[in-house]
C-alpha positions as CSV (number, residue, x, y, z in Angstrom):
1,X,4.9,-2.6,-3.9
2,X,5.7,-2.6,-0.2
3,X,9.7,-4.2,0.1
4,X,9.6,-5.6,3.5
5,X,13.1,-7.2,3.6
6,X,15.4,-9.7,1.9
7,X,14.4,-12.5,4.8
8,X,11.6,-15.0,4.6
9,X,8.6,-13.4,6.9
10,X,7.4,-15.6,9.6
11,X,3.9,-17.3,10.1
12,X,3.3,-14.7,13.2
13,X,4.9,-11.5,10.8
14,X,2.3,-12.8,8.3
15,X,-0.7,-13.1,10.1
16,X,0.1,-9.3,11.1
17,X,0.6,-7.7,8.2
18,X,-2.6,-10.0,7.1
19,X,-4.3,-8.3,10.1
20,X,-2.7,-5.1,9.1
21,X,-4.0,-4.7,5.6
22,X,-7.4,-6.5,6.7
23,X,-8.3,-3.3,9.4
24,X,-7.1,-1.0,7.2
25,X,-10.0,1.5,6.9
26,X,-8.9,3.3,3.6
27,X,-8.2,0.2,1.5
28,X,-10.7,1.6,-0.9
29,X,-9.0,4.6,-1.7
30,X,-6.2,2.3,-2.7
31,X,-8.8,-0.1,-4.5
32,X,-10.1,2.9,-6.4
33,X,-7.3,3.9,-8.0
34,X,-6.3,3.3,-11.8
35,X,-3.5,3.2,-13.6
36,X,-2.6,6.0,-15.7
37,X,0.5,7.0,-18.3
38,X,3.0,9.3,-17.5
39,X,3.8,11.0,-21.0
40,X,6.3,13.4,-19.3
41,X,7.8,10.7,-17.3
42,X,7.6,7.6,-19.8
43,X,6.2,5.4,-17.0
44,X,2.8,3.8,-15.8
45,X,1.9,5.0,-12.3
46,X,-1.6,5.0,-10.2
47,X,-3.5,8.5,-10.0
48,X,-6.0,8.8,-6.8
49,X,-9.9,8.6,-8.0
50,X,-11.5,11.8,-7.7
51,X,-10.4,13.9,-4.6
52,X,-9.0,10.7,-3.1
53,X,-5.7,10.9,-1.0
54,X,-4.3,7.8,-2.4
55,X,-0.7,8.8,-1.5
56,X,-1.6,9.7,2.3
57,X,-3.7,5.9,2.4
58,X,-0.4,4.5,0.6
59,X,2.0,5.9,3.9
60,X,-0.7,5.3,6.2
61,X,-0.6,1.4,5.1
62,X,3.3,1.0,4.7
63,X,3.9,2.4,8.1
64,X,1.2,0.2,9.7
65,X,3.0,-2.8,7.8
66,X,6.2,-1.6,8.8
67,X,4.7,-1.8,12.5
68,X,3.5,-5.5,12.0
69,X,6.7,-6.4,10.8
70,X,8.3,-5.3,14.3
């Protein structure tokens, strides 16, 4: 979950986040990845498919949203 502030978004902050997530080029790393339980940690979490870098594709995104939003 990306938080992306308590306001409403606008029409023109949602058409570029829409455009944000829509160019992304490594949405299927994130689209690959599956949930998995954390016995250690008592939680559900996502683990990267394979040699993946799910968590680098995960910044990557938030900081293009975080651009869109400006």
């Amino acid at each position: 979950m990306i938080t992306l502030g308590r306001s409403a978004l606008t029409s023109r902050q949602i058409r570029k986040v829409q455009a944000a997530v829509a160019d992304f080029p490594d949405i299927a790393v994130i689209d690959r990845a599956e949930w998995t339980y954390l016995h250690r940690q008592s939680r559900w979490d996502y683990a990267p498919a394979g040699t993946d870098d799910l968590f680098g594709a995960v910044e990557e995104l938030t900081a293009l949203v975080e651009l869109a939003m400006e």
